[in-house]
N, C-alpha and C positions, 0 to 999 in steps of 0.2 A: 557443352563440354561433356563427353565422356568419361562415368566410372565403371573400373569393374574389376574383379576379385580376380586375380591372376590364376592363386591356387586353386579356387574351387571351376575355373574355369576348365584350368589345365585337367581334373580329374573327370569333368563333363565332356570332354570334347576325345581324351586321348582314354578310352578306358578300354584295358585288354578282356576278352571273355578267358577267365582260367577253373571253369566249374568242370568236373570232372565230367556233368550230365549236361547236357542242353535239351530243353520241350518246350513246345510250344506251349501260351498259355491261355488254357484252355477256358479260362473267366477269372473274376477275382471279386473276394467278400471284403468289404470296407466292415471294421469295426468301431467298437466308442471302446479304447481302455480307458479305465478308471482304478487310480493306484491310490491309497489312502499309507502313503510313505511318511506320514509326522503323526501318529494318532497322537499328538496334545494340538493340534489343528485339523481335524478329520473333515470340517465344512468348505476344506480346499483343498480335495487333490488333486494330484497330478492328473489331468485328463487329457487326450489327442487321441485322432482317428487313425488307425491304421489300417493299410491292403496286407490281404494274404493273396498272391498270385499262385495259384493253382495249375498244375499240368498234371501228365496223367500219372506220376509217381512224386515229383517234386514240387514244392513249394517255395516262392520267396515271401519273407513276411517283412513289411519295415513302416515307416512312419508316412504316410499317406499325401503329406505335402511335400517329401522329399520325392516318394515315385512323380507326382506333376512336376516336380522340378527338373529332376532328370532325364525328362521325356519333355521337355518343351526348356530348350536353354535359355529364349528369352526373357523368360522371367527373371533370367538371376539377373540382368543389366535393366529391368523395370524395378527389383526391388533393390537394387545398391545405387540406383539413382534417387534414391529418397533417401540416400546418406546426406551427412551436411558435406558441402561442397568444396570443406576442409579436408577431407577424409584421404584422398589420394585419385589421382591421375595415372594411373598406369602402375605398374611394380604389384608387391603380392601385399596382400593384410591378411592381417592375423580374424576372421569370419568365427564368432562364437555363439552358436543356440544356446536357447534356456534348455534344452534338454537333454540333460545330464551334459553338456558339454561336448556335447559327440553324437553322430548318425550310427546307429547299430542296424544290421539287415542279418538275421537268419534265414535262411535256408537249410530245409528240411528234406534231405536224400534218402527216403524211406528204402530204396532197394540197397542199399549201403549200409543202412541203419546208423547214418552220419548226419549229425548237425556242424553248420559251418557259420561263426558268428564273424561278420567283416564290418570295418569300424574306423572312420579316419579322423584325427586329430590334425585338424589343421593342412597341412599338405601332406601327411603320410598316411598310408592306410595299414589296416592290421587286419589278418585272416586268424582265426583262433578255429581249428578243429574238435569236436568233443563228440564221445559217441551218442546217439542217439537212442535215449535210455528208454527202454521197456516200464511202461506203466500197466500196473493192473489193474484194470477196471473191470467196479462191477456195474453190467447193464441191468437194470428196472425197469420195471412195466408201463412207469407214468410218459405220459405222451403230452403232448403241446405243439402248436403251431407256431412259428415262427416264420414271420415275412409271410412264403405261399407254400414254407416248406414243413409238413408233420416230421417231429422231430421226437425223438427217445431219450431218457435218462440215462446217464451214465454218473459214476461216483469214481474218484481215485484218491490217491494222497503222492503228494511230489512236494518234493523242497520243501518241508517243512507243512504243508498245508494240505487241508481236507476241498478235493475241488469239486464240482457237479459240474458236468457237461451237457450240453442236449448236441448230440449228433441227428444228419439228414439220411437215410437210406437213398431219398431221390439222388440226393449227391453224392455217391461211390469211390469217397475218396477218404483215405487213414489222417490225413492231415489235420490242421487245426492250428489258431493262434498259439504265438507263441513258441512253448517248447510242448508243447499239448498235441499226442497225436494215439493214433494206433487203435482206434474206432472203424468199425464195419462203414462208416460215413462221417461227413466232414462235417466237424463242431462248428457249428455257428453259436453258440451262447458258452459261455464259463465265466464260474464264479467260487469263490472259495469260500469257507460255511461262513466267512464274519461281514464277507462284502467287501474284504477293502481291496481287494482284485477282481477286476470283470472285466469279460471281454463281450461285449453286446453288440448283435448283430445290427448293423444300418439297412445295409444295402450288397446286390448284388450288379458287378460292372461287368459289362462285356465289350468296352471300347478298347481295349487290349487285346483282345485273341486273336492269335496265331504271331506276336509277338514272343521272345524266346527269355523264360526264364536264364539267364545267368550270371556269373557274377561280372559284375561292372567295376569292378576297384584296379586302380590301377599299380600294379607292382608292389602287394600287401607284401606287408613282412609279416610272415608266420610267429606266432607268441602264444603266451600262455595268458589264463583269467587272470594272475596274478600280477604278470609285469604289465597286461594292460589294466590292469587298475593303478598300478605306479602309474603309468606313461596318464592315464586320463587325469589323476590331482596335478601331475606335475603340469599341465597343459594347464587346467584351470587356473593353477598360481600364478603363469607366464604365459598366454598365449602367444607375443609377440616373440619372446624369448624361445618360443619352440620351434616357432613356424621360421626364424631367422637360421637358430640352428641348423632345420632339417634343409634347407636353400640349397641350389648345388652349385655354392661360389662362396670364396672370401672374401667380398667386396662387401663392408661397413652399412650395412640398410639400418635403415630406422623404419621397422612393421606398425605400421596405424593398426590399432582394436578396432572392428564395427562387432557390434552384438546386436543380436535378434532376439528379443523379449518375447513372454508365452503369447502375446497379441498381435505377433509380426513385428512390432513397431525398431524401426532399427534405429539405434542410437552408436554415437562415435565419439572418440576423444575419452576426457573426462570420466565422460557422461557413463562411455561402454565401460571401462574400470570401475567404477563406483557398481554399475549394475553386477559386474562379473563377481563381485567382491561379494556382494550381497549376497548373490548365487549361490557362493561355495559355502558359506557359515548359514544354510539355509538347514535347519533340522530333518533327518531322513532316522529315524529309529524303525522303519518299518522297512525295510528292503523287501522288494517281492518274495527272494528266495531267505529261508532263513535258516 
């Protein structure tokens, strides 16, 4: 018997390109974030690997197991077959990660001086515009090697925080995790003076090039940070309740929860409520930006 997630199929299979740029891409650095978001439990943060897909002026940056997901769809019907076999045969579910509740993908339009944050809640996505802010950095003399790349200091302060960069000359690009950009070369290490932000380099991938940076969401609704911070609690509180909503029919469904826990493990029913639950009343007094 066949399961599988209607919505997140529908937005894998039918997804329009609406980026104002398209590039190819030209390689991509896999990172380790590490967010220390509860400091009264600092021995557990939030960690996960993220791509920065790189081209020759733009970047996309997002969570590292979504780009494999997106790029090979049969995963999604290898991992919602380890649903319990209660969960649904066909129709849509309500599909909820531990993280933060939502897929977030930046991209970084440096000839535009535009960042574009795209983000979907169940079956809807949301495009958020915000300009692409000028950071001042100061560059320093100290040098280090990272991976196979001599890399330079850099210092700035953004959102609240004091951050050090090491940027690559070999690699001649302004970008950088994140919202981190605007170096003579592309940041592979940041960190902010306390540690409880870092983006450390892993690895560099070249099994994507000449693959085309752009957006993949399908028919975002343009919004702001603030109503999508409403639309993301109110989704946490009701996933199925949203994902029925947003449907495009009146016909009476009853949406099954599957949730995906930070170790993959999917759980249903009950089980995904209880965990979603836990989720939300989960302490966060350290937000990245403050």
């Amino acid at each position: 018997m066949k399961f599988y997630c209607w919505f997140l199929l529908f937005l894998i299979h039918k997804k329009i390109g609406y980026s104002q740029t398209e590039e190819p891409i030209l390689f991509a650095v896999e990172y380790q974030f590490i967010h220390v978001n509860d400091t009264n439990n600092k021995t557990l943060p939030l960690t996960k690997n993220m791509l920065l897909e790189v081209g020759k002026t733009n970047s996309k940056y997002e969570n590292f197991s979504l780009t494999l997901l997106t790029k090979n769809t049969k995963s999604v019907d290898a991992t919602l077959l380890q649903a319990d076999s209660k969960v649904v045969t066909g129709g849509p579910v309500a599909l909820v990660t531990s993280d933060a509740m939502n897929s977030e993908t930046l991209y970084q339009l440096i000839a535009q001086r535009k960042l574009i944050k795209l983000a979907n809640l169940g079956i809807q996505s949301y495009k958020i515009e915000l300009p692409l802010n000028k950071l001042n950095w100061q560059i320093e003399s100290d040098n280090k090697t990272i991976g196979t790349y001599k890399c330079q200091k850099a210092i700035t302060t953004f959102s609240g925080r004091k951050y050090t960069a090491w940027f690559s000359i070999d690699l001649p690009y302004q970008n950088g995790p994140w919202k981190l950009w605007g170096l003579p070369g592309l940041i592979l290490e940041a960190y902010d003076e306390k540690r409880e932000v870092q983006f450390l380099f892993k690895s560099v991938h070249r099994q994507f090039i000449n693959e085309q940076i752009r957006n993949e969401f399908f028919r975002p609704i343009k919004t702001t940070e603030e109503k999508f911070l409403k639309a993301t609690q109110q989704f946490a509180q009701d996933p199925s309740g949203t994902v029925l909503a947003n449907l495009p029919t009146d016909e009476k469904l009853s949406v099954p929860v599957i949730y995906q826990d930070e170790n993959g493990r999917i759980l249903s029913g009950n089980d995904a409520k209880a965990a979603i639950k836990r989720k939300t009343k989960k302490i966060v007094n350290n937000p990245i930006e403050l």
